[in-house]
N, C-alpha and C positions, 0 to 999 in steps of 0.2 A: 201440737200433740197429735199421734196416730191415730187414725180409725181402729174401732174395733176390727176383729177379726169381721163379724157379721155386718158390721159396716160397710165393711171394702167388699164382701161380695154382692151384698146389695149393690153399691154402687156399679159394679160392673154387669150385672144382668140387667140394670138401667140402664146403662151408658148407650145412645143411639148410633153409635159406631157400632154396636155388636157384632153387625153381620159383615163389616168390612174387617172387623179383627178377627174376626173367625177365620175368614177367607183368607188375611194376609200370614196366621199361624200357620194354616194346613199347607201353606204353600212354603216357608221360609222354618218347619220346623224339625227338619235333619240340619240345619245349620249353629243350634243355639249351644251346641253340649260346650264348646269353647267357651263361653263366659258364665260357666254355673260357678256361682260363688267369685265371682271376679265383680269390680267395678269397672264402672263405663264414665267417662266424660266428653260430654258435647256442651259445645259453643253455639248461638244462637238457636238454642233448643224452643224458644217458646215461638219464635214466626210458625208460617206456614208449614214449613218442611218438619221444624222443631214439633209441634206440634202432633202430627204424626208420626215422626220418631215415638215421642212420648208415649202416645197413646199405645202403638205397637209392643213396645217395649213391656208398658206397665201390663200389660195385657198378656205375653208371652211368659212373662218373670211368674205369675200369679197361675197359669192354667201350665205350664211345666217345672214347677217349683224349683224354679232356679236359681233361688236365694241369690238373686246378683242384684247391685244397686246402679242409680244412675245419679249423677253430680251434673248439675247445671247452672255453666254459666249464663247469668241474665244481667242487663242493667236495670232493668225494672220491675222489683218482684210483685210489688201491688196491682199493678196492671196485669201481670199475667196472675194472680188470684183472682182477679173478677173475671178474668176470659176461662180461667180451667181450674176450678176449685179444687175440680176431682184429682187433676195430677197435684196438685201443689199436697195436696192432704194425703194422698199414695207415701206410705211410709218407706217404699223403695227408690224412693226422690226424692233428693234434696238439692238445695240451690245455694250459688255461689254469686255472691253480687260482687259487679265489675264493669269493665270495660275489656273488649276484646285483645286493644291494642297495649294496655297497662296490666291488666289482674294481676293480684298476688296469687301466687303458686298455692293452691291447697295442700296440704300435707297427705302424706298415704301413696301408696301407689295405684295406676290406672292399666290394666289390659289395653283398653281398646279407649279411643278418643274420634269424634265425630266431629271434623271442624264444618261447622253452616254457617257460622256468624258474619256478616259483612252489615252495611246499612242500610237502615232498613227501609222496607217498600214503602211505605210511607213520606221517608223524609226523601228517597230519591222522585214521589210523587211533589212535592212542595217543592222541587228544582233544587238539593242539595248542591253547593260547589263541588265542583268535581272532584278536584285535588284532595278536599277530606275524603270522598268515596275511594277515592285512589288509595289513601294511607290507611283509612278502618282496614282495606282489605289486605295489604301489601304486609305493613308493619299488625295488625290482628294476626294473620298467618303467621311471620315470623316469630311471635312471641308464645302462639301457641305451640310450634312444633319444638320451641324452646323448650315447653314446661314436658313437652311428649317425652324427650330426654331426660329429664329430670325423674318425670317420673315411672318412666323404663316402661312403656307402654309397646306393646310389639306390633299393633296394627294401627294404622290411621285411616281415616275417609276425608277427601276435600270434598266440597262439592262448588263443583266450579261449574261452568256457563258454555253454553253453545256459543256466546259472545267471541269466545278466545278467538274463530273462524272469520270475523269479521263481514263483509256481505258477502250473503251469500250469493254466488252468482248463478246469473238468471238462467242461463242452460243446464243448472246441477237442481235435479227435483228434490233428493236427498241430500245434506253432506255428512262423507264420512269423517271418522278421526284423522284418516291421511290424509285431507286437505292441511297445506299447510298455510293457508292464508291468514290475513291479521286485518284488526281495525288499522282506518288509519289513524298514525300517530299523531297528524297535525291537527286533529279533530280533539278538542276538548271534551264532548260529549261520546271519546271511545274510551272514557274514567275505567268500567265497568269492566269491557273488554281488556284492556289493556293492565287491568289490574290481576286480574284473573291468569293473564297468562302469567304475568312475576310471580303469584302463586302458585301455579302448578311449577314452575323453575323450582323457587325455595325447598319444595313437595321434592322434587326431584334429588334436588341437592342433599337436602337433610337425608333421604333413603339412603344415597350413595357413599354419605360422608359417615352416617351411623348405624346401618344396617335395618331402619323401620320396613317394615312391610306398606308405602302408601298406595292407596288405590283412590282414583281420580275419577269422580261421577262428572261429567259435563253434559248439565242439565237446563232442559230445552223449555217448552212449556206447559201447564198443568191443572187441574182443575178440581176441585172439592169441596166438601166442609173446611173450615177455615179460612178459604180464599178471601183476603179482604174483598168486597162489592162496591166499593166507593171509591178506589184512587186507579190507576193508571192499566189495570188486568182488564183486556176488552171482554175475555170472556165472561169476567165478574161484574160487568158494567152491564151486559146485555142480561144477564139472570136479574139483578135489581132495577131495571128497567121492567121485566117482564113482570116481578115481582110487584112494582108498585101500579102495574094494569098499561103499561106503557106508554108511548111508543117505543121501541129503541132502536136507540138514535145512534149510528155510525156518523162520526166525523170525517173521515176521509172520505175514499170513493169503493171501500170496502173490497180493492182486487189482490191484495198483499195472502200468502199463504201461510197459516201456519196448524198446529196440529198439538194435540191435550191430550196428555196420560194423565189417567184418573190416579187419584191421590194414593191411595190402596195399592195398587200397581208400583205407584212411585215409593211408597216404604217396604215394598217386597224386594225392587233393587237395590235401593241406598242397604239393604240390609244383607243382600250377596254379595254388590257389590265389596262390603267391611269385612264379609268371612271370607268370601272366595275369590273376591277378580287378582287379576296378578298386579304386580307391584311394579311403579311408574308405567302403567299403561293405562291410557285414557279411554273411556267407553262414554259413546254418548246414553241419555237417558233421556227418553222422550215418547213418542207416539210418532212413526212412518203414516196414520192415517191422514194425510193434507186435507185441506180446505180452505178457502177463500171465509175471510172475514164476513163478505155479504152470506154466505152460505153459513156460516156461524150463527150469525144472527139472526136467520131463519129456521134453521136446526131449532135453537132455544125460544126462537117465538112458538115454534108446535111442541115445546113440550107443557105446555099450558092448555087446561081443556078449554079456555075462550080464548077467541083471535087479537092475536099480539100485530100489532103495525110495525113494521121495518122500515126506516127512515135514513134514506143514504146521502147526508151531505154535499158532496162531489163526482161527477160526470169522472168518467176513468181519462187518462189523458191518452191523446190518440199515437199511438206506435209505440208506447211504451210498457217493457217487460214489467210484469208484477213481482214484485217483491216476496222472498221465501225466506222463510226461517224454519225449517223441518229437519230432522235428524233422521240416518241411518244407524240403524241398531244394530244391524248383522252381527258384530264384533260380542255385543252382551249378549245378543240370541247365543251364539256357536259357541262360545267359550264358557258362560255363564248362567246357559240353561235359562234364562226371561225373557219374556215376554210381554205383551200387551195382551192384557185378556179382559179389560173389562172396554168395551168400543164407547164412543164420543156418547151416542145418544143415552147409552145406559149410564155413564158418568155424569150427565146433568142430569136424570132423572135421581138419580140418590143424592147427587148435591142439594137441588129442588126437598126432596125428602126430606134431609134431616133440617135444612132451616125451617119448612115446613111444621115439623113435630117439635122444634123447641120450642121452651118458653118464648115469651117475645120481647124478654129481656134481655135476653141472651143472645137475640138474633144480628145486632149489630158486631159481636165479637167472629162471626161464621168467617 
């Protein structure tokens, strides 16, 4: 049943996102007048990315009265009411149980459709078999942009992976979208990589064969409220380290590079990217700011007023290049107006923040 009207605004001048919705309206709100009074469907809306969808969304819908709704597919609706009451109880959300690579088709039609779903960070933490990771994502996509036809939807968003690039090589500080490199295929653990790029194909395909507008986010790596702090995200691994008085502990030898857009940031593009990037062209989504994992880990040991220990595993091995994973963005700066505006250090200080101000019930859902 609905909140009150004074409900739902209570809960929103609660809500400890406030000041990062604020920030991500003023920035993404000449884009919205297309879905007034239209519905939206997104796939793997409650993860990380989903999450911040939501929040934006329910937040955008409510302060420019947009009377537009959102439909979400989840396989688990009770889990995501303990982790987000507030969206589950948002009368402009509603939720479709399923599976990505099966769902029944809901009835009605959809404008716009948001596919996130693949599987998820948890089970690929617990060493999921590949081959399912392969198919959630391969045969998930297919049947979504099935249902896109069906139900005459004119834009789509994938959001796919820097993965598609496969290593990146050690003389490229950046890589752009014109690299055309690949995992390799003989590698069982390039599931992720290798599935991603059969969806961006399908993505292509279905544009070309029925006319969708798809636009293709290939997204790199990220940091926020919601980041799980417990399975395989180093940067979420060194905040709950830090958190619990530390030390934190780097398993490797900490010289690999890689680079975090603040979450805020990141539903400012997924959200240009749906209204405005062009269609089958790929834009990376990421953070150009590098950094070495040991410099990570000292970064978020100072952002603790008492002294956090950094504890590096592994001596670096001698003549050998470190390892990068970092995005060039030039292509979503010049063509799509974004950017990175909130930097690394101010992104863990408001991640720190809002687990800080939650309940502390609440704090293992972050």
């Amino acid at each position: 049943m609905g909140l009150s009207l004074r409900a739902q605004q209570s809960n929103l001048r609660n809500n400890p996102l406030a000041g990062d919705l604020d920030y991500i309206l003023t920035h993404t709100e000449y884009l919205w007048e297309e879905l007034r009074g239209k519905c939206l469907f997104i796939t793997g809306g409650t993860g990380f990315f989903g999450c911040w969808l939501l929040e934006s969304f329910a937040w955008v819908n409510d302060n420019l009265n947009l009377n537009a709704s959102a439909l979400v597919l989840t396989r688990n609706y009770n889990a995501f009411q303990k982790k987000a009451p507030h969206l589950v109880a948002n009368p402009s959300i509603q939720f479709h149980i399923g599976d990505v690579r099966n769902f029944n088709f809901p009835e009605g039609e959809f404008s716009h459709i948001i596919h996130a779903a693949a599987t998820s960070a948890r089970a690929t933490f617990n060493n999921e078999d590949p081959l399912a990771k392969f198919d959630t994502v391969v045969e998930g996509t297919r049947h979504t942009l099935d249902f896109t036809i069906k139900c005459h939807a004119r834009k789509f968003l994938l959001t796919s992976s820097g993965a598609v690039y496969g290593k990146q090589p050690s003389g490229m500080t950046h890589i752009p979208e014109g690299y055309y490199g690949a995992p390799d295929p003989t590698d069982p653990n390039s599931a992720w990589g290798e599935a991603k790029r059969a969806a961006e194909f399908l993505c292509a395909y279905y544009s070309k064969r029925y006319g969708i507008a798809i636009k293709i986010a290939r997204c790199f790596s990220f940091v926020g409220p919601y980041l799980p702090l417990d399975i395989h995200y180093a940067i979420g691994n060194f905040i709950r380290d830090g958190l619990n008085g530390g030390p934190i502990q780097i398993k490797g030898d900490g010289t690999p590079y890689r680079s975090y857009l603040y979450a805020a940031d990141l539903a400012i593009w997924l959200w240009t990217l749906l209204f405005k990037g062009e269609s089958c062209r790929a834009y990376n989504v990421g953070s150009e700011e590098d950094i070495t994992i040991a410099e990570l880990a000292h970064t978020v040991a100072q952002s603790f007023q008492k002294p956090i220990e950094v504890r590096i595993a592994k001596a670096p091995a001698p003549y050998r290049l470190p390892e990068r994973y970092v995005p060039l963005t030039k292509r979503a700066q010049e063509e799509c107006g974004i950017y990175q505006m909130v930097d690394l250090r101010e992104s863990i200080k408001r991640t720190l923040h809002n687990i800080l101000f939650k309940p502390t019930e609440s704090r293992q859902h972050v």
